[in-house]
C-alpha positions as CSV (number, residue, x, y, z in Angstrom):
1,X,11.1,-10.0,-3.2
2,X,9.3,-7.5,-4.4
3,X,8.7,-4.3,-2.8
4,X,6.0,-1.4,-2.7
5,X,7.2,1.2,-5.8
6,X,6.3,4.9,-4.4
7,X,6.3,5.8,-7.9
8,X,3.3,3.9,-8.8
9,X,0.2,5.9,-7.7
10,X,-2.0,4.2,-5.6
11,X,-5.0,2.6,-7.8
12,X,-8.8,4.2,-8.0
13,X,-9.9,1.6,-5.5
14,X,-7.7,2.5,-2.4
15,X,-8.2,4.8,0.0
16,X,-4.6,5.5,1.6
17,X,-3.1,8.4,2.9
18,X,-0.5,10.2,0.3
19,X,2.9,10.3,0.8
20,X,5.0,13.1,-0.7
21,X,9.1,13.7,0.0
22,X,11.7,11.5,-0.3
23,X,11.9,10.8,3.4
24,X,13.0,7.0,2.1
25,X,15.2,5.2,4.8
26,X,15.9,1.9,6.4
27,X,13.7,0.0,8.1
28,X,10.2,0.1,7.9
29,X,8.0,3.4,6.1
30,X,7.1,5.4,4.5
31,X,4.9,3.1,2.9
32,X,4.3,-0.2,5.6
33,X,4.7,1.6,9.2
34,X,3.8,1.1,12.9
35,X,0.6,2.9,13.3
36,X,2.8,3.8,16.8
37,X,5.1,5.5,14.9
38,X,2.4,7.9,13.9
39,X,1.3,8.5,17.1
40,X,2.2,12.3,18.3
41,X,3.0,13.4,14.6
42,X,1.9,16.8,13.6
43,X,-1.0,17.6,11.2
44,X,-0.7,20.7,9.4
45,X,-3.5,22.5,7.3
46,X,-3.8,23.2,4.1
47,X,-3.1,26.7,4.2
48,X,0.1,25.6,6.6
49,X,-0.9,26.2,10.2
50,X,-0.3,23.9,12.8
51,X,-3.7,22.0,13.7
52,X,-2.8,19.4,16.3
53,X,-1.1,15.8,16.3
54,X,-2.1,12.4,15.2
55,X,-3.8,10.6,19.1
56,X,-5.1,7.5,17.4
57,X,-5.1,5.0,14.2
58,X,-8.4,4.0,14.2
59,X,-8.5,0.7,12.5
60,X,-11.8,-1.4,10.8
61,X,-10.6,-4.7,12.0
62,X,-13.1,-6.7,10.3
63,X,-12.5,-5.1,7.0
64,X,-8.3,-4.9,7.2
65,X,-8.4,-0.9,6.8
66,X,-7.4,2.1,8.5
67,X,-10.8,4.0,9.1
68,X,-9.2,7.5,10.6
69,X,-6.8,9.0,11.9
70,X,-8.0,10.8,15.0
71,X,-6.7,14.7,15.5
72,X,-6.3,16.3,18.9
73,X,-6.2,19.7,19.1
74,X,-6.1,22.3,21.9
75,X,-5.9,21.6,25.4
76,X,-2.7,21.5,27.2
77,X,-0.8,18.0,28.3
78,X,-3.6,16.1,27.0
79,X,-6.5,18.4,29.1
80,X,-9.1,19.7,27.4
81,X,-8.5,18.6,23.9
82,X,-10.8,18.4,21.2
83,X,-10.8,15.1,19.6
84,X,-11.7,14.8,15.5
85,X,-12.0,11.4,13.4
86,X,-10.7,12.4,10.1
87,X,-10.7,9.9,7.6
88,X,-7.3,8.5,6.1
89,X,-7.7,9.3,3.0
90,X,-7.7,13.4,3.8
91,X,-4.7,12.9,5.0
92,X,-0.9,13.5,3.3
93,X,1.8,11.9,5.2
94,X,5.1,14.9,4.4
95,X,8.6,12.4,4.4
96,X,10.2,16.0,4.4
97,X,8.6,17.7,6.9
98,X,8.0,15.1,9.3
99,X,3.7,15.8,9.6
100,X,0.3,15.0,7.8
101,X,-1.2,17.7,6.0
102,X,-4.6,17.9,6.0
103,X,-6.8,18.5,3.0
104,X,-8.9,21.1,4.7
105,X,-8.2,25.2,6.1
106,X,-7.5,25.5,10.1
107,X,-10.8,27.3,10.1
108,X,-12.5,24.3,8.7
109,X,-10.5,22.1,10.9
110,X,-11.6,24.4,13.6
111,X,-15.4,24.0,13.0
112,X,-15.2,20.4,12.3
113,X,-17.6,18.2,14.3
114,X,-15.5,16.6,17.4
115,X,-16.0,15.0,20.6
116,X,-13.9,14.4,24.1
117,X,-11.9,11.3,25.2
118,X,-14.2,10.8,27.4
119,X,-17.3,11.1,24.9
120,X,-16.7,8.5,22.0
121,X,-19.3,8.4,18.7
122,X,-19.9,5.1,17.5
123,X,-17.4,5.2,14.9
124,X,-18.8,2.0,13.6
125,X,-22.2,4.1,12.7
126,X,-22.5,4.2,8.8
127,X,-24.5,7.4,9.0
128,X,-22.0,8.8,11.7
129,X,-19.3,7.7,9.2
130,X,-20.8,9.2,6.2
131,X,-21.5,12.7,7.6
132,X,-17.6,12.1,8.9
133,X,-16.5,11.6,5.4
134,X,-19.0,13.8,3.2
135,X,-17.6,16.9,5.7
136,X,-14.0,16.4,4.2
137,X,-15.7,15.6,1.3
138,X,-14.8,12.6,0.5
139,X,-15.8,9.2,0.3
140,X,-16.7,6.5,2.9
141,X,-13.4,4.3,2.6
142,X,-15.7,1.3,2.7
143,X,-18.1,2.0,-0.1
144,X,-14.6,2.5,-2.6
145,X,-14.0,-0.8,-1.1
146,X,-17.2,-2.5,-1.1
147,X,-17.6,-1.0,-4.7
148,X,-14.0,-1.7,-5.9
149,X,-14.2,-5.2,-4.6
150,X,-17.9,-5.4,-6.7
151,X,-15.9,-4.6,-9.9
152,X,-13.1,-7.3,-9.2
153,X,-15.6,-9.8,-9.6
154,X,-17.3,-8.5,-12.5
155,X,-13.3,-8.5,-14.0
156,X,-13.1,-12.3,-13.0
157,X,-16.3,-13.0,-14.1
158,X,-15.2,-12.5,-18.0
């Protein structure tokens, strides 16, 4: 059988979460897990304060990928929290420490645009998407995709 090597960095065409620490077990993770498992997991800043926890795996069902991870933060007991779509790829999952740490400050984090769970965006919006992604500057997962897929078949075409 052969098995994911964490060793092996994940190729230019991906656009996975990080995984750092050597938080290696039993059992499922870190590299397949139960989006449930992530669920209530703390995401840390950048510049190491505590932002919120991990509500939500967003998933693109038709395309097969994780589109964002979705931050609450604030509130109390699930009242009054502000809700933000971060995309996966910003995100480093800490073995060691238990958390995601988010490529961006708490201030950042903090003025990022969000929206209630009451309030959804259409996260299915390209444009919605885009300004999502080009705030945590980086790039829509589904253009690496679309694009990564693109050279596969100019590979196979040889």
């Amino acid at each position: 059988m052969t098995t994911l090597d964490p060793q092996v960095p994940a190729s230019a065409d991906t656009q996975g979460a990080t995984i750092v620490g050597v938080g290696d077990g039993d059992g499922p993770g870190p590299d397949v897990m139960a989006a449930a498992t992530l669920d209530g997991n703390k995401v840390m800043s950048s510049d190491g304060e505590h932002v919120g926890k991990i509500s939500d795996i967003m998933l693109d069902v038709r395309g097969g990928r994780i589109a964002y991870a979705v931050l609450s933060t604030g509130g109390f007991l699930g009242i009054g929290d502000t809700l933000h779509a971060i995309p996966w790829s910003a995100l480093t999952l800490d073995t060691d420490d238990k958390c995601f740490v988010i490529d961006a400050s708490a201030d950042r984090i903090k003025n990022a645009p969000g929206f209630d769970k009451d309030h959804w965006p259409s996260m299915a919006d390209m444009q919605w998407g885009t300004a999502v992604h080009d705030y945590y500057n980086r790039q829509p997962y589904w253009s690496v995709m679309r694009d990564g897929v693109e050279e596969r078949r100019l590979d196979t075409d040889l």
